[in-house]
DRENDO-1510 file (C-alpha; in Angstrom, 1 decimal, always signed):
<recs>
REC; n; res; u; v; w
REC; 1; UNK; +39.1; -20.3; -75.1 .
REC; 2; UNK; +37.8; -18.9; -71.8 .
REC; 3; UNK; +34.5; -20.9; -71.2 .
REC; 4; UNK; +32.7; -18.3; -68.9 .
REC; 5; UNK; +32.8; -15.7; -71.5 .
REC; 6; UNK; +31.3; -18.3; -73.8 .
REC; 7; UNK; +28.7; -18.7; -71.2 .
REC; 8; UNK; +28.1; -15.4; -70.6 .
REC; 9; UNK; +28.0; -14.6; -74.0 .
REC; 10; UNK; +25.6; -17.2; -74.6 .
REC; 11; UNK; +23.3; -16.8; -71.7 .
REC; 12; UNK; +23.2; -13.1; -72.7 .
REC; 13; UNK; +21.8; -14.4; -76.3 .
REC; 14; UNK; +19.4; -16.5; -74.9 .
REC; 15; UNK; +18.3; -14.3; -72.3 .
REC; 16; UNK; +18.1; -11.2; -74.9 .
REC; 17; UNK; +16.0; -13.2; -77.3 .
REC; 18; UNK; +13.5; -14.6; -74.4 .
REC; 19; UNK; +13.1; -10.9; -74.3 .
REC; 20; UNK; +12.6; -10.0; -78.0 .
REC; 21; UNK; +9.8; -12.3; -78.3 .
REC; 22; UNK; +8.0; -12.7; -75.2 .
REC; 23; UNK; +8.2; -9.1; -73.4 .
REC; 24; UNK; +9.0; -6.4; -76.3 .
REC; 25; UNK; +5.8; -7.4; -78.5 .
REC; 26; UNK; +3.6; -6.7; -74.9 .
REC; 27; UNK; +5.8; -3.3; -73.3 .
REC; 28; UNK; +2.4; -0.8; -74.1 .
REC; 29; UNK; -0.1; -3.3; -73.2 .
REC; 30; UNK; +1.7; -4.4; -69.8 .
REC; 31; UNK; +3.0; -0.8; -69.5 .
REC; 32; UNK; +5.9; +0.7; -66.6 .
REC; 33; UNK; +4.3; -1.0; -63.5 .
REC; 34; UNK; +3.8; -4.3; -65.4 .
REC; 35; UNK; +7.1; -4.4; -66.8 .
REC; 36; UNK; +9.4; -3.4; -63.7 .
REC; 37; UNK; +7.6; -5.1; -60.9 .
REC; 38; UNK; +9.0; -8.2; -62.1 .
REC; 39; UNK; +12.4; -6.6; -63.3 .
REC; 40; UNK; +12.6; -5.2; -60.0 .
REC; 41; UNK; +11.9; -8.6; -58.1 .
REC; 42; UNK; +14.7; -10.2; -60.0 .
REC; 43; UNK; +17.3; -7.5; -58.9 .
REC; 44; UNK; +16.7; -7.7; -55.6 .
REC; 45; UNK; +17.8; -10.9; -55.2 .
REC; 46; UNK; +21.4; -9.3; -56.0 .
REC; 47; UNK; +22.2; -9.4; -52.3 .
REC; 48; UNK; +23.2; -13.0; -53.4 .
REC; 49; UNK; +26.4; -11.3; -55.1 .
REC; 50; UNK; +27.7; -11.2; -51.7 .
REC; 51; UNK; +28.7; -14.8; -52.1 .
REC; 52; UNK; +31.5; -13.4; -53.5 .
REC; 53; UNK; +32.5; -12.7; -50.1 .
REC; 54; UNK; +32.0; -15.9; -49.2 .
REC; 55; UNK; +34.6; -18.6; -48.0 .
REC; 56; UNK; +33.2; -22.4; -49.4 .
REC; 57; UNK; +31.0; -20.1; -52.5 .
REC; 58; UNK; +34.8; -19.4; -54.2 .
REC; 59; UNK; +38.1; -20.3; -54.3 .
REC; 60; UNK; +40.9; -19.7; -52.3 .
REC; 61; UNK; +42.8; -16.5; -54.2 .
REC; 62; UNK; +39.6; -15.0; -55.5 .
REC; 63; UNK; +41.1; -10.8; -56.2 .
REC; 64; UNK; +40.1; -8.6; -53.3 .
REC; 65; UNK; +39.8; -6.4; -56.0 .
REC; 66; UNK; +36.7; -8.1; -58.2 .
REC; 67; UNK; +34.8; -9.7; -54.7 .
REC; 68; UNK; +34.5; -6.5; -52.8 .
REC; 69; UNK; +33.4; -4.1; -55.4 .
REC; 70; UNK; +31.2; -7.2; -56.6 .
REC; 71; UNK; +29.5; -8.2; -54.0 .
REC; 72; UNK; +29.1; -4.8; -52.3 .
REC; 73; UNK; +27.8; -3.1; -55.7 .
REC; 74; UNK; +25.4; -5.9; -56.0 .
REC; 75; UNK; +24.1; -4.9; -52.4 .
REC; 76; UNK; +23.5; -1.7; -53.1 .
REC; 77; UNK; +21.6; -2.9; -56.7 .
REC; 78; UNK; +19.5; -4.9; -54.5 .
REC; 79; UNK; +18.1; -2.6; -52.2 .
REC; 80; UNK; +18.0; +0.4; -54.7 .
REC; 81; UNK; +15.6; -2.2; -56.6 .
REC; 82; UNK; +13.4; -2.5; -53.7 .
REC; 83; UNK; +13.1; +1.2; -53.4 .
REC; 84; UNK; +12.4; +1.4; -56.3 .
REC; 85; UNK; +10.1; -1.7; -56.2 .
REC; 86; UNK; +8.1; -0.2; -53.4 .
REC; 87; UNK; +7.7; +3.0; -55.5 .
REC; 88; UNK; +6.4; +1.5; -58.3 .
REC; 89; UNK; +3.9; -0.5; -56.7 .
REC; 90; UNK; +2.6; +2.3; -54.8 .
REC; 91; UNK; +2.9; +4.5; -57.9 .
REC; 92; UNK; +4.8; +7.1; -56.4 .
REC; 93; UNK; +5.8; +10.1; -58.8 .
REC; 94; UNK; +8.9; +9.0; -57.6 .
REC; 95; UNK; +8.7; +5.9; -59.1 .
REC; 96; UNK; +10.8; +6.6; -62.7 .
REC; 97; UNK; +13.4; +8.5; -60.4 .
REC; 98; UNK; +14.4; +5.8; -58.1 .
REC; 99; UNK; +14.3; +3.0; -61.1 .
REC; 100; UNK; +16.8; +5.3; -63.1 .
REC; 101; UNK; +19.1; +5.7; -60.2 .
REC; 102; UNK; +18.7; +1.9; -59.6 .
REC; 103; UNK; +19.0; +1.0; -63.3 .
REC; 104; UNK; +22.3; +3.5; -63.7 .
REC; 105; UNK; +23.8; +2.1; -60.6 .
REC; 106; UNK; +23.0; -1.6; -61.4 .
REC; 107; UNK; +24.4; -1.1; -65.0 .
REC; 108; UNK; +27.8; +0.2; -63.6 .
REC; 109; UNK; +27.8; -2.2; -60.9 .
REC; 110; UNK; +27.9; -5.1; -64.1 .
REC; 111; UNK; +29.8; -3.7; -66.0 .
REC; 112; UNK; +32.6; -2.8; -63.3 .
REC; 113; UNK; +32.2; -6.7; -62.1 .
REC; 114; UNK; +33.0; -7.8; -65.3 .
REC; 115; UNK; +36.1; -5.8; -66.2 .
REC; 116; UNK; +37.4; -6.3; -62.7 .
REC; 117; UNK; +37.3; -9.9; -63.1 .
REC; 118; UNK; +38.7; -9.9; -66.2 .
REC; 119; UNK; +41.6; -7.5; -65.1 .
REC; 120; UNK; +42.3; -9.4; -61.8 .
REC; 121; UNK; +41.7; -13.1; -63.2 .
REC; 122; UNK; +39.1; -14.0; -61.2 .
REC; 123; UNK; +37.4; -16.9; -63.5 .
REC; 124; UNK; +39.9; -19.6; -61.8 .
REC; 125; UNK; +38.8; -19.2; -58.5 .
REC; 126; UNK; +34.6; -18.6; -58.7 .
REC; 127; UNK; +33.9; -21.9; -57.5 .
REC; 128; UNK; +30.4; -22.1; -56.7 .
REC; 129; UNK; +29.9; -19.1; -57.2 .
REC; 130; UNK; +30.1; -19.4; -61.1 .
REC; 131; UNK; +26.8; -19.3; -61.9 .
REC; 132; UNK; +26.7; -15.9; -61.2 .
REC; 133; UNK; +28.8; -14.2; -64.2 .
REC; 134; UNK; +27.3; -17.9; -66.4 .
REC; 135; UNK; +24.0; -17.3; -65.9 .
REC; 136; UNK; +22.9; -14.6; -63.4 .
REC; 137; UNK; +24.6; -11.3; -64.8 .
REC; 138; UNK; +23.2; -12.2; -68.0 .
REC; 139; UNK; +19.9; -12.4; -66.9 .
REC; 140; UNK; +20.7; -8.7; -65.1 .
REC; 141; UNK; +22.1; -7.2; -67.5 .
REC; 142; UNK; +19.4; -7.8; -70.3 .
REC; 143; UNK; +17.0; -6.9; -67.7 .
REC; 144; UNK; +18.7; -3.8; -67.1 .
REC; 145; UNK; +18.5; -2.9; -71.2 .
REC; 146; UNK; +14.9; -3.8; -70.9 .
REC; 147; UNK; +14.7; -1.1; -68.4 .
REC; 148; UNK; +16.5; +1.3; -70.2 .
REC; 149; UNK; +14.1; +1.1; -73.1 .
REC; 150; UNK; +11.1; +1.4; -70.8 .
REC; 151; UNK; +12.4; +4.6; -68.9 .
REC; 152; UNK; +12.7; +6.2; -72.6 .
REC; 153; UNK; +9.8; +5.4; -73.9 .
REC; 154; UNK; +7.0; +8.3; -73.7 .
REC; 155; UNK; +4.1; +7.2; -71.2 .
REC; 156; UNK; +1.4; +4.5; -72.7 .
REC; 157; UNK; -2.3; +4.7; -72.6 .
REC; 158; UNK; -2.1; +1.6; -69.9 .
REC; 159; UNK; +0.3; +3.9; -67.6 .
REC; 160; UNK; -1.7; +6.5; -67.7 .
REC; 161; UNK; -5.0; +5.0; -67.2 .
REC; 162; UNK; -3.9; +2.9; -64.4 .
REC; 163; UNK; -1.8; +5.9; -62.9 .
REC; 164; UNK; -5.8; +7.9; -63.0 .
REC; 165; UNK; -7.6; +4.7; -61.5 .
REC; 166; UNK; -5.1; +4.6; -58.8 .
REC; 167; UNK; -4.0; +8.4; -57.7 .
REC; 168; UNK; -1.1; +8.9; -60.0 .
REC; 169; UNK; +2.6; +7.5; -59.8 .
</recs>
């Protein structure tokens, strides 16, 4: 049994259901901007995937192949999310644009990170670093769902009030 996949499946679970019951029931009264603000905030703390990179934060033999692409995907996540972060707080009509490209990038980033490590073996040598596939890229990757489901749902009554009140996206 390979106990970070258990954790990551788990966390996934619990992350998904946290979801399902606090934030699905709300997404037309909190609407885009009150939904990916916080989404947003979360991913840009992805620079922290660069620990991945980091002697002390893993193991000694840690594949070249999974911590590169890793941590530098997770870079780029991070600062495509506060791009896209600043244009949805300013409600720039550029706002759904830059979350897609941040949302489709992130996604691949994940899902790339996890296949790599599983190709290359890298759950030996994570270290400290652990927490990251245990409990971060769960948190992401439900997040980035969540995202998904609010970029293809038609505009609410709440977007497009506020988007009026304040000069459009």
């Amino acid at each position: 049994m390979n106990i970070l996949t258990v954790n990551l499946l788990f966390s996934t679970a619990v992350f998904g259901i946290a979801v399902w019951i606090y934030v699905v029931p709300r997404l037309d009264q909190l609407g885009f901007r009150g939904v990916m603000v916080p989404i947003l905030l979360l991913h840009a703390f992805r620079h922290l995937g660069l620990m991945f990179l980091s002697p002390g934060a893993t193991y000694p033999g840690l594949p070249t192949q999974f911590a590169v692409p890793a941590a530098y995907g997770d870079l780029l996540a991070a600062v495509l999310a506060l791009l896209a972060l600043a244009a949805v707080t300013a409600r720039s009509r550029w706002a759904r644009l830059l979350v897609w490209i941040f949302n489709i990038e992130g996604t691949l980033d994940l899902i790339n990170a996890i296949v790599l490590a599983t190709v290359w073996g890298a759950n030996p040598y994570m270290g400290a670093a652990y927490w990251i596939p245990a409990f971060w890229v769960p948190a992401l990757l439900v997040t980035h769902i969540l995202t998904f489901v609010v970029l293809l749902r038609p505009e609410t009554r709440t977007d497009v009030k506020l988007s009026g009140i304040q000069g459009g996206r």
